[in-house]
MARTI-966509 format. One record per residue (C-alpha): x, y, z. Coordinates in steps of 0.1 Angstrom, whole numbers, padded with zeros to 4 digits, always signed. Example, Ala and Ser with C-alpha at 12.3 -4.5 7.8 and 13.67 -1.06 7.14 Angstrom:
BEGIN
+0123-0045+0078
+0137-0011+0071
END
This chain:
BEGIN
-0140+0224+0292
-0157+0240+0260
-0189+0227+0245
-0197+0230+0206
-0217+0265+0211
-0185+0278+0219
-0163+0265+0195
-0190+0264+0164
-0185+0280+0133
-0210+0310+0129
-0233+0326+0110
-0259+0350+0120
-0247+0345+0155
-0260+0310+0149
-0243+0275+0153
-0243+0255+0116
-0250+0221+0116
-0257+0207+0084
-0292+0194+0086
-0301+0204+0116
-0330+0227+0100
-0342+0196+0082
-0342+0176+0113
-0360+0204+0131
-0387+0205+0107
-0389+0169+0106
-0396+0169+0142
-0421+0196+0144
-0440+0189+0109
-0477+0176+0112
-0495+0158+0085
-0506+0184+0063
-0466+0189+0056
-0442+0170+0040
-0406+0167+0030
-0400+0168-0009
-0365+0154-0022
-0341+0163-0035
-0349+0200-0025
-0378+0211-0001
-0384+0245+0018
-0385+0247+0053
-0407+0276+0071
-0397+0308+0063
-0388+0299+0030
-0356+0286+0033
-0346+0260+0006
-0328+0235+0016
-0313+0205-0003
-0324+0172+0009
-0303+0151-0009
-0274+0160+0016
-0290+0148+0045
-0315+0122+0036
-0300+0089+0023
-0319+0063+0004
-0353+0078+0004
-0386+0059-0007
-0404+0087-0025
-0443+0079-0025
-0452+0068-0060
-0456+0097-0084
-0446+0124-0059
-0411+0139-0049
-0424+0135-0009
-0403+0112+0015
-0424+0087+0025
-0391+0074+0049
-0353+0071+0044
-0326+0052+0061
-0300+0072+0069
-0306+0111+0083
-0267+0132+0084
-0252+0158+0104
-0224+0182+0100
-0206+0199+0128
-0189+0229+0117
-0160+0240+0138
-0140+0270+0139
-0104+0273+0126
-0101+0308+0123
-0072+0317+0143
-0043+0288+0156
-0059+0289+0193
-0097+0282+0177
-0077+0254+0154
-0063+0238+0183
-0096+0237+0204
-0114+0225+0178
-0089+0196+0171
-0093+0189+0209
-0131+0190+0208
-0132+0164+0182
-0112+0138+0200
-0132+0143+0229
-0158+0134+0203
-0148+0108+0189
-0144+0093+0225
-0177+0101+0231
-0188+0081+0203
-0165+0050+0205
-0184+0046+0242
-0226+0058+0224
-0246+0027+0220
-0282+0026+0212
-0309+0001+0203
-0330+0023+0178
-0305+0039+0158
-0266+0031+0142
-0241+0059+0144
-0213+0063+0117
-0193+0095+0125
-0159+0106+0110
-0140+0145+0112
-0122+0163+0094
-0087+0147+0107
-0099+0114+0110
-0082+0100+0075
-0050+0111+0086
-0051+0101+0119
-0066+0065+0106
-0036+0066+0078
-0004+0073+0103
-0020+0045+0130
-0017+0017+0101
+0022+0021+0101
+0021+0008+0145
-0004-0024+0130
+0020-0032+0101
+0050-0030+0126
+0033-0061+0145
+0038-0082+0116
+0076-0074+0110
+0083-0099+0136
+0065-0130+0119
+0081-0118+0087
+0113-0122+0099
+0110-0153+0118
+0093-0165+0086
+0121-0153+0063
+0149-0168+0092
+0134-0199+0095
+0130-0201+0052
+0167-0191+0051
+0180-0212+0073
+0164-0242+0058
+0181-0228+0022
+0217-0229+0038
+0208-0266+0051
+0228-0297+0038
+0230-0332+0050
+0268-0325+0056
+0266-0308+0092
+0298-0296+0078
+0292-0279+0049
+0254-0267+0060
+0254-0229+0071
+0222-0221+0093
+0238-0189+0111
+0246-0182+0074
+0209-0180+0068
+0202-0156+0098
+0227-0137+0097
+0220-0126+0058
+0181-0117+0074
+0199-0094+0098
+0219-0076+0073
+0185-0073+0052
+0173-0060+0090
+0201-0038+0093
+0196-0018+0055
+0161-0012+0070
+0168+0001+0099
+0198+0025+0081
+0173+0033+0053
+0148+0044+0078
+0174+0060+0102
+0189+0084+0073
+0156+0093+0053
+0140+0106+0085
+0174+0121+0095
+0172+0136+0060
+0137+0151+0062
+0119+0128+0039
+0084+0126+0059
+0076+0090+0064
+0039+0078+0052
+0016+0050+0057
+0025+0033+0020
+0063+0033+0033
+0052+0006+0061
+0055-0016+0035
+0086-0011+0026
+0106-0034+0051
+0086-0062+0034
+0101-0061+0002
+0138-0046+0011
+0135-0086+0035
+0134-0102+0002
+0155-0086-0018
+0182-0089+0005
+0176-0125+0013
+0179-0131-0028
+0215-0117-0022
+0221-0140+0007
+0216-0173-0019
+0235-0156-0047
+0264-0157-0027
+0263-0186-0012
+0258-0207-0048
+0287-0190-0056
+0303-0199-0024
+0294-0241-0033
+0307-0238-0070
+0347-0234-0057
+0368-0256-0045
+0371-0271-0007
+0406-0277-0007
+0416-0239-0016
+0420-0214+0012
+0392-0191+0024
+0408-0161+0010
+0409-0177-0024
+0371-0191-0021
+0359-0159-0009
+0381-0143-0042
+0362-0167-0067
+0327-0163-0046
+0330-0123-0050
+0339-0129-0089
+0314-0147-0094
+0282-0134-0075
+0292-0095-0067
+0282-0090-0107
+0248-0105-0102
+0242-0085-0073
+0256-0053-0082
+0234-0055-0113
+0199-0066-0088
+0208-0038-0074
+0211-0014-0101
+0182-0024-0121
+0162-0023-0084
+0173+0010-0077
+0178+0026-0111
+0136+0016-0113
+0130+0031-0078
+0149+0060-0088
+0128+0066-0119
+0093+0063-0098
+0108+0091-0074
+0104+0117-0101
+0071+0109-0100
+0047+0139-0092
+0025+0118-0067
+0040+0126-0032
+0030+0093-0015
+0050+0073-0051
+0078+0102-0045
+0090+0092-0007
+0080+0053-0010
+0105+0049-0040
+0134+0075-0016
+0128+0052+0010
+0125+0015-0012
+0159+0029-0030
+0179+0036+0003
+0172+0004+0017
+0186-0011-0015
+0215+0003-0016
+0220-0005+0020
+0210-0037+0014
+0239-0041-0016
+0265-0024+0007
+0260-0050+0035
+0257-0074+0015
+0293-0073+0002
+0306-0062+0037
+0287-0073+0069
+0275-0109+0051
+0309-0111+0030
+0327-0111+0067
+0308-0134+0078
+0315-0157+0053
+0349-0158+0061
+0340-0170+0096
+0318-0196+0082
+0346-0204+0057
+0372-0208+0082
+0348-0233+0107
+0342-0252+0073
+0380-0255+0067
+0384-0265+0100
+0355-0293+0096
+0336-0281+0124
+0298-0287+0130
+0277-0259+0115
+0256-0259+0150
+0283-0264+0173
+0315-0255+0160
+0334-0283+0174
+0360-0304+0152
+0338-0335+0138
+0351-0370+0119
+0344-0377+0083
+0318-0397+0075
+0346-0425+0067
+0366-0419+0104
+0335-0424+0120
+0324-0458+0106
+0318-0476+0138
+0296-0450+0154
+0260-0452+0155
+0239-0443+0128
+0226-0411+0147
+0262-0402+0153
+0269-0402+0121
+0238-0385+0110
+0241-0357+0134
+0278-0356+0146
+0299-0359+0115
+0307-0338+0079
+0335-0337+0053
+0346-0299+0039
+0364-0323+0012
+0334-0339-0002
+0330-0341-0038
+0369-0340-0043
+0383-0365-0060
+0416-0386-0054
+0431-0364-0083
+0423-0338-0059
+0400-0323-0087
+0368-0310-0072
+0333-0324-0091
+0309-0302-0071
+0281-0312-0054
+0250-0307-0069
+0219-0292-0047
+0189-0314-0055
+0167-0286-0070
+0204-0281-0092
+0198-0315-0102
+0159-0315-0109
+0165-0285-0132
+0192-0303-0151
+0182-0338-0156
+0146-0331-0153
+0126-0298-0157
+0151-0289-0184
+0152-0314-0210
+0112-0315-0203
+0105-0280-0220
+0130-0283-0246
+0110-0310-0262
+0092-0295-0292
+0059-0305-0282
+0060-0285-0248
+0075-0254-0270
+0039-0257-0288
+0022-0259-0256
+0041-0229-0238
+0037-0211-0270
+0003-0215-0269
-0006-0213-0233
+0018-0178-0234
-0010-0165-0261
-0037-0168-0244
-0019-0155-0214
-0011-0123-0233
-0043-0121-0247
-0063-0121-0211
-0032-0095-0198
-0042-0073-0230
-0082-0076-0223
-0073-0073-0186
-0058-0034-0197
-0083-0024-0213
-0105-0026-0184
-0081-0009-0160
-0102+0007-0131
-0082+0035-0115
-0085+0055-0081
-0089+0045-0047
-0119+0052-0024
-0115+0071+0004
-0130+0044+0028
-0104+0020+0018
-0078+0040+0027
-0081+0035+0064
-0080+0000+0083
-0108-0022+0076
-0119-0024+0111
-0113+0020+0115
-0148+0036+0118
-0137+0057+0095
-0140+0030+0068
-0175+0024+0079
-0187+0059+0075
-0174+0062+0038
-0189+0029+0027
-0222+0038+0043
-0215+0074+0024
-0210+0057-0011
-0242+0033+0001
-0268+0062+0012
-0257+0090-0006
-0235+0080-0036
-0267+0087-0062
-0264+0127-0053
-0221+0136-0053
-0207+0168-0043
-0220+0207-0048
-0195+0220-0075
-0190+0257-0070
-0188+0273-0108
-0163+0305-0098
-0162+0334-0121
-0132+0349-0114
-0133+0386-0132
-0150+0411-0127
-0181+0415-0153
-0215+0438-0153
-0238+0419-0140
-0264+0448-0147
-0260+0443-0183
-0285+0423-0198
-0260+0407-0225
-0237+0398-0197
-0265+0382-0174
-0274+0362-0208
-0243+0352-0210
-0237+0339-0169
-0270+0320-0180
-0255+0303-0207
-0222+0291-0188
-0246+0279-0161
-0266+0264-0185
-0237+0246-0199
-0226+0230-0164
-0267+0219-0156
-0269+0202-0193
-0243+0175-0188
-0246+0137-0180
-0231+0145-0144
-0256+0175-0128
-0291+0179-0126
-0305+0202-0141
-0316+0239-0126
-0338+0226-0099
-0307+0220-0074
-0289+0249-0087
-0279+0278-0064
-0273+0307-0085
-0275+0339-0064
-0281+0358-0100
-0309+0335-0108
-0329+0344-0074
-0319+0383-0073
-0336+0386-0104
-0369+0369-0093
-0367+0386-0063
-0362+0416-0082
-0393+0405-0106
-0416+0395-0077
-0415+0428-0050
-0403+0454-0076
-0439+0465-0072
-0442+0461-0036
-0404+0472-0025
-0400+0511-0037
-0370+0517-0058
-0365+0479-0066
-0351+0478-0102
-0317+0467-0120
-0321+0488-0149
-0285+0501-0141
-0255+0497-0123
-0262+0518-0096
-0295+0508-0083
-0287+0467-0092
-0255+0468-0069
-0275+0491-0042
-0309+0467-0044
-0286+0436-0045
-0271+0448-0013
-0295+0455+0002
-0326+0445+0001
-0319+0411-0011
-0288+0402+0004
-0306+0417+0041
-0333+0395+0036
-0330+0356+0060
-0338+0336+0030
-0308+0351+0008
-0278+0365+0034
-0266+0332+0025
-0254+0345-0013
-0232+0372+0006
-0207+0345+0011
-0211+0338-0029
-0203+0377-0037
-0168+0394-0036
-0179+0432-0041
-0143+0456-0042
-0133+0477-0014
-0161+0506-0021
-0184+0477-0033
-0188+0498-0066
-0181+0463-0087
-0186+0426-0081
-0156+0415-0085
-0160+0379-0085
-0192+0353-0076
-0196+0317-0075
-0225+0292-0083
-0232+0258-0072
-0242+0229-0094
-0253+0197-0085
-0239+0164-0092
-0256+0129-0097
-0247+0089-0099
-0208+0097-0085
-0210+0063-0079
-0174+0054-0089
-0138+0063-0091
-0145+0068-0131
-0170+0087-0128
-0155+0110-0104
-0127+0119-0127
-0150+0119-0158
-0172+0144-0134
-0140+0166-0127
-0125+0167-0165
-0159+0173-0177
-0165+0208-0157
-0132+0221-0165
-0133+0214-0198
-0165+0235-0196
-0146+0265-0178
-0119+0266-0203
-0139+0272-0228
-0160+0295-0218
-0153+0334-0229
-0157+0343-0192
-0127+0332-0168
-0143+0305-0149
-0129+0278-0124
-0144+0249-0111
-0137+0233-0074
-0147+0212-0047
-0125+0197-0019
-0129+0161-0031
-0109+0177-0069
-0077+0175-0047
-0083+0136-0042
-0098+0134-0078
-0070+0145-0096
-0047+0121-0089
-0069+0100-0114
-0059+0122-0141
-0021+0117-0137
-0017+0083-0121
-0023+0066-0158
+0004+0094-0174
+0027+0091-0146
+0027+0054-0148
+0032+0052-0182
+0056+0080-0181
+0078+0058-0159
+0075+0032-0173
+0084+0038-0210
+0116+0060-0190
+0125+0028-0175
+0123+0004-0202
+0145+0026-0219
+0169+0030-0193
+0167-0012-0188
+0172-0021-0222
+0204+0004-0222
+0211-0017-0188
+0207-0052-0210
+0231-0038-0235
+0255-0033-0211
+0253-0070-0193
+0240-0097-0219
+0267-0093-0251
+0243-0099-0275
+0220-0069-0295
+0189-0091-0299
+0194-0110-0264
+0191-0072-0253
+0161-0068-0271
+0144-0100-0258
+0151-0092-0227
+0132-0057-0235
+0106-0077-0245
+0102-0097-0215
+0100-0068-0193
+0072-0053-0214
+0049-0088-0214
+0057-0088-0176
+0045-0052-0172
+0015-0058-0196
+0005-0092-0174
+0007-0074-0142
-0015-0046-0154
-0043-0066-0168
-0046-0095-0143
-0045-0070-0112
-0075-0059-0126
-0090-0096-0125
-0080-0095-0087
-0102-0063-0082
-0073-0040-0079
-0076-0004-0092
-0049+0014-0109
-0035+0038-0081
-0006+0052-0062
+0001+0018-0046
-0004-0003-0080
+0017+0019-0096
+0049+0017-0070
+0046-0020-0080
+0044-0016-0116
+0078+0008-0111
+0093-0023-0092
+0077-0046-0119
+0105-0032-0142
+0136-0043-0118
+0123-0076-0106
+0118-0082-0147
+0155-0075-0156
+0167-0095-0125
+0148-0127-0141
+0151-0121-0172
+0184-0107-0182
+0201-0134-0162
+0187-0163-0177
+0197-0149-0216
+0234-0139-0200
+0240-0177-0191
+0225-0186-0224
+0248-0165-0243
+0277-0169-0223
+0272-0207-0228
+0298-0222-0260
+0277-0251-0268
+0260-0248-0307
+0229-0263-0296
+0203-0241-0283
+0186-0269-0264
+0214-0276-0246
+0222-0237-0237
+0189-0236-0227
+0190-0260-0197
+0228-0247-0192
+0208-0212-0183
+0182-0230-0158
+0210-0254-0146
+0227-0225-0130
+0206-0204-0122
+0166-0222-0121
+0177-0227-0084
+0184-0185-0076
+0155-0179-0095
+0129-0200-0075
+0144-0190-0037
+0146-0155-0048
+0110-0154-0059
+0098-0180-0030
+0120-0155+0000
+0106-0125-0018
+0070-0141-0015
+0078-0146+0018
+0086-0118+0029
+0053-0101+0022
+0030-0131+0021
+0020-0119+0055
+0007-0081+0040
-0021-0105+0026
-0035-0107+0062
-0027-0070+0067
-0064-0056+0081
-0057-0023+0052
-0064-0024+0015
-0032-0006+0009
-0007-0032+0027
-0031-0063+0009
-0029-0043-0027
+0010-0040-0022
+0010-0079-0014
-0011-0085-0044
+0002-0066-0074
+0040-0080-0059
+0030-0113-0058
+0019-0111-0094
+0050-0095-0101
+0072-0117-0087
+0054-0148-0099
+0051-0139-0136
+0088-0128-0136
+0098-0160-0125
+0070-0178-0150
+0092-0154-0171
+0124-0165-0164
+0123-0202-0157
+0096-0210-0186
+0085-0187-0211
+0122-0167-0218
+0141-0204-0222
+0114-0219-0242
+0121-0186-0271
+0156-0183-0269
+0155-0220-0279
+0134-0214-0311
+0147-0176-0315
+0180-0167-0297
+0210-0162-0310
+0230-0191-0332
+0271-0200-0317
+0291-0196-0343
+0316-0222-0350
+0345-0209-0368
+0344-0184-0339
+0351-0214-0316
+0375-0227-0337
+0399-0199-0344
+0397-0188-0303
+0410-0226-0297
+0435-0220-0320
+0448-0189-0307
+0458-0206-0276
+0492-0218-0279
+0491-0244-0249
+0463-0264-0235
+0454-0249-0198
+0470-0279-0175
+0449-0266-0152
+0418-0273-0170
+0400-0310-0160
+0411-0337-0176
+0382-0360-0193
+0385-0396-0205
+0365-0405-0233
+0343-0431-0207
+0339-0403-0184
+0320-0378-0207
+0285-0384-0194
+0295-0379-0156
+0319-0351-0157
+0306-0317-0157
+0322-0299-0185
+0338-0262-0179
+0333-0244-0216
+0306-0229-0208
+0305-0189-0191
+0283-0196-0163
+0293-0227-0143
+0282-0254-0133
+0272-0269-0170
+0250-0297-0182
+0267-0325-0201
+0250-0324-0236
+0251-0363-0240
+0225-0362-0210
+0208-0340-0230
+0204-0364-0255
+0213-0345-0285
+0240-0354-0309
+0278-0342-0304
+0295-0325-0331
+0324-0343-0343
+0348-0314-0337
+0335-0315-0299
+0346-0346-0296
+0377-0346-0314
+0387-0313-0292
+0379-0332-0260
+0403-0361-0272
+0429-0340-0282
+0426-0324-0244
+0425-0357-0229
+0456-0369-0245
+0480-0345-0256
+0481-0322-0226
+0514-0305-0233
+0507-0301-0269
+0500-0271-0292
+0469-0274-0310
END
């Protein structure tokens, strides 16, 4: 058992406590004393600054005296000198802190925090995040299963559903296994992490299975699965790429926290991508094969068709039958069957925004978003306070807030350091140590001498005020201003405190460094913090004296300075590296460029409207902003591939093509990736409820994006079909494809068409647009000279 006389840090042979000689003097003063603020001597001279310990004083009108405050503050110092005092001290406090988790009184409230408490506060968050895995998942299970439902107990896939969450599971679990395994020091902002890697992986899980619905039931499983990897293995493989290529890019970021969350986000993509097209891919064949077999999705027993089961209850047929053959026809020609959001984006939300007078609206509505997203920017707040960094419920929370509350109009005691050696008992050089001072006491951030500690400043009145009394007392040289300066000033009580402020060399014949201490005022804010910080060193640099300036709190400080630089660093990197990405996939130049575009009014909206929901540009925004960038391409570029891919001349009609097949994708991916973190929003942290926030703005203007904005421009903008084109491609094919449907003229408006590159395709004439003669002359000629050459 050690109390704190035996582990306190020293001086004099006494204990330090911060304040503890103002509360001593507090106790004993009688009325003819009083306590100034923000500075007041104590007897025996001492000086001590008030403004420290006192919080929210009422000053009695007129006067600097303390008529009462509301909050009083202690500092325990411990010692850390050697790894034994380190690890005693470190005991002591927790036995502290216990102490205080039991103290309860009726006159006073407690707030009390040390020196490990942040930390300790930080690395408990990841245990409470863990708690809310589980609800994510059944959440996400229960979403997924319900996407994989159909009223064909046949054809529906509910184990489809959970088993794409546990592959989702399982690229957590590697991701985490292999990063730790690797070194990479997991962090409170990775807890996160299995939220988003959920949703991405889920999007994956629907990708495949609309690709899965678009072949045909009467082929084999090996051919479905074929067509089902053709089809949706591209999509993925470029989520994927544009996720991790943008995770990749925030990992060279120079903020630790940004640096592991992006290693770890990244890994559990790709290991999301891998069993994605392995674990889920295999179990689609098992699903495949009990769909050939037309057994029950629940049971897997062999069920009737709806039409071998006509005298059976309605129930029975309700519950008990299915058909793997629906939607084939008699000519054995499969005509899909359409998912009912399929169908509300074809017949219904499509043709809605393609009518010019909801272009003018979106148009308009998309200006005024841009221009709020654009205000919102410029009033970016940036940093993070140290309270909200912990739980909201952690004590150590409540300390910081009451710190900013009581004590936020006096900051931290900047120590001015002059690192080189200079002679002090030259007059000119003592002028000019006055004027750097000076310069650091003039500015909009420190008060002005009167909280100053300058060791110089009080040597030379001490010098001024005994050299009369004190024999030999002078400085008119080097030798008697080191010897006096020694000793007697720095023997007397009231200054042994400067010898810690004093490097003298080895035979203490030069000083060979000293520091001051200015004080700071109204560090009230994240912005004034850093303003505070660049301020004083660009003070220090360009003084003629080597100076530095510091203060424990710079090391939190600074990442204000380069989270703006850093974020746009990576994200003008990223861009870049996505438009080269959009090159690649959408076969179009100016497509690419749109696409560009897109990602940049995304990243723009995010920026300023995270602002509107009180959320401060930081480590944890930024991460999202990185993600911003891949969540962007994955809605946008998409979208203008199927519009480009599409044959039809009309861009009306391409544009509802685009949302036909892939509106659906779009929505579940955004909706499972909501999902998946909606339930950060109840997380009791700031950082796990800022994550939720800046995603969930991601994710829904991406898909505003996507499904609105994007079509709504590449109708009025995107690129024109070229007819000739068309023409001579038809030509070049010497036979008609027998393999192709075959269309009547009556059955135009109710077949789905198969010209376009991304499948399924929305008949034009439902569209209500005219058809080109040539169409329909080419659609004749198919439907009644099969065997002939054009």
């Amino acid at each position: 058992n050690y109390s704190y006389t035996e582990l306190c840090s020293r001086w004099n042979m006494q204990c330090q406590i911060g304040g503890e000689d103002l509360l001593d003097f507090a106790v004993q003063k009688n009325e003819s004393t009083a306590i100034s603020y923000p500075r007041t001597d104590v007897p025996g001279g001492f000086p001590v600054i008030t403004a420290g310990t006192l919080g929210s004083p009422v000053l009695k009108a007129g006067s600097e005296e303390v008529e009462h405050a509301k909050s009083f503050r202690l500092d325990y110092y411990l010692r850390t000198d050697s790894p034994a005092d380190d690890k005693l001290s470190e005991k002591w406090e927790l036995e502290a802190l216990s102490f205080m988790e039991t103290f309860e009184s009726s006159a006073i409230n407690v707030y009390y925090s040390t020196s490990e408490s942040l930390d300790a506060e930080l690395a408990a968050l990841t245990p409470r995040a863990i708690r809310l895995y589980s609800i994510t998942f059944t959440v996400l299970i229960t979403f997924s299963v319900l996407s994989c439902m159909m009223l064909d107990n046949v054809r529906s896939k509910p184990w489809l559903g959970m088993l794409g969450v546990l592959s989702a599971g399982m690229a957590i679990a590697a991701s985490m296994g292999l990063c730790l395994y690797c070194g990479v020091k997991f962090n409170s902002v990775v807890a996160s992490m299995p939220f988003l890697a959920l949703g991405i992986g889920v999007d994956d899980l629907f990708v495949m299975l609309a690709a899965w619905r678009k072949t045909h039931p009467g082929h084999s499983v090996e051919e479905r699965m074929g067509e089902t990897y053709a089809d949706a293995a591209v999509s993925i493989t470029i989520t994927t790429v544009t996720n991790a290529l943008a995770l990749g890019i925030g990992a060279i970021t120079t903020i630790r926290a940004v640096q592991v969350f992006c290693i770890y986000s990244g890994v559990a993509v790709l290991f999301a991508y891998l069993f994605q097209i392995t674990f889920f891919g295999a179990c689609m064949v098992y699903i495949g094969h009990r769909e050939k077999g037309n057994r029950h999705a629940v049971t897997c027993k062999r069920v009737p068709t709806p039409d071998e089961a006509k005298d059976r209850s309605g129930c029975f047929r309700a519950m008990c039958t299915g058909n793997t053959m629906a939607g084939v026809g008699s000519d054995g020609e499969y005509h899909g069957s359409d998912h009912a959001v399929m169908v509300f984006f074809r017949k219904y939300f499509g043709p809605f925004i393609t009518k010019w007078w909801v272009k003018i609206i979106v148009l308009l509505i998309y200006g005024a978003y841009l221009g709020c997203a654009i205000w919102g920017c410029l009033q970016v707040r940036q940093g993070i306070r140290l309270s909200k960094m912990a739980a909201d419920d952690s004590y150590v929370a409540d300390f910081y807030d009451k710190q900013y509350q009581h004590y936020g109009a006096y900051g931290p005691r900047v120590a001015i350091i002059i690192t080189q050696p200079l002679n002090y008992w030259e007059e000119n050089t003592r002028d000019q140590v006055e004027e750097l001072l000076t310069k650091f006491e003039d500015t909009d951030f420190t008060f002005g001498k009167t909280l100053t500690e300058s060791w110089l400043r009080d040597y030379l009145e001490f010098v001024d005020q005994y050299s009369g009394v004190i024999p030999g007392l002078s400085i008119t040289n080097k030798s008697s201003f080191l010897s006096n300066l020694q000793d007697p000033f720095l023997k007397n009580a009231a200054f042994k405190r400067y010898s810690l402020d004093i490097a003298f060399s080895g035979d203490k014949s030069t000083i060979e460094s000293s520091r001051f201490f200015v004080q700071t005022k109204n560090i009230v804010n994240s912005d004034r913090e850093q303003d505070m910080m660049i301020k004083m060193r660009e003070i220090a640099d360009s003084m003629s004296i080597k100076t530095m300036v510091y203060h424990p709190l710079f090391l939190f400080f600074d990442q204000y300075i380069i989270i703006l630089p850093n974020t746009l660093q990576n994200v003008g990197i990223a861009t870049a590296a996505m438009f080269v990405v959009a090159l690649v996939l959408v076969p179009h130049p100016v497509c690419s460029l749109w696409v560009t575009l897109s990602i940049a009014s995304i990243c723009t909206g995010v920026v300023g409207y995270m602002t509107f929901w009180d959320i401060n540009l930081d480590g944890i925004s930024m991460i999202n902003i990185i993600m911003c960038i891949g969540f962007s391409v994955d809605f946008s570029a998409h979208i203008t591939y199927s519009f480009v891919s599409c044959e039809e001349k009309n861009r009306n009609s391409r544009a509802v093509s685009a949302l036909y097949s892939l509106g659906m994708p779009i929505l579940q991916g955004a909706l499972s990736t909501i999902l998946g973190l909606s339930f950060l929003s109840t997380a009791p942290s700031y950082i796990l409820r800022t994550f939720f926030k800046t995603m969930f703005i991601v994710i829904l203007l991406g898909a505003l994006h996507g499904l609105i904005i994007l079509p709504v421009v590449l109708t009025i903008l995107g690129p024109k079909r070229d007819d000739r084109r068309n023409m001579d491609r038809l030509r070049a094919d010497s036979k008609v494809n027998t393999s192709h449907p075959v269309y009547e003229a009556d059955q135009y408006d109710s077949r789905e068409p198969q010209r376009c590159g991304i499948r399924p395709y929305y008949s034009p004439r439902d569209m209500e647009v005219t058809i080109p003669l040539n169409d329909t002359k080419i659609y004749y000629l198919l439907a009644t000279l099969p065997e002939t050459t054009l």
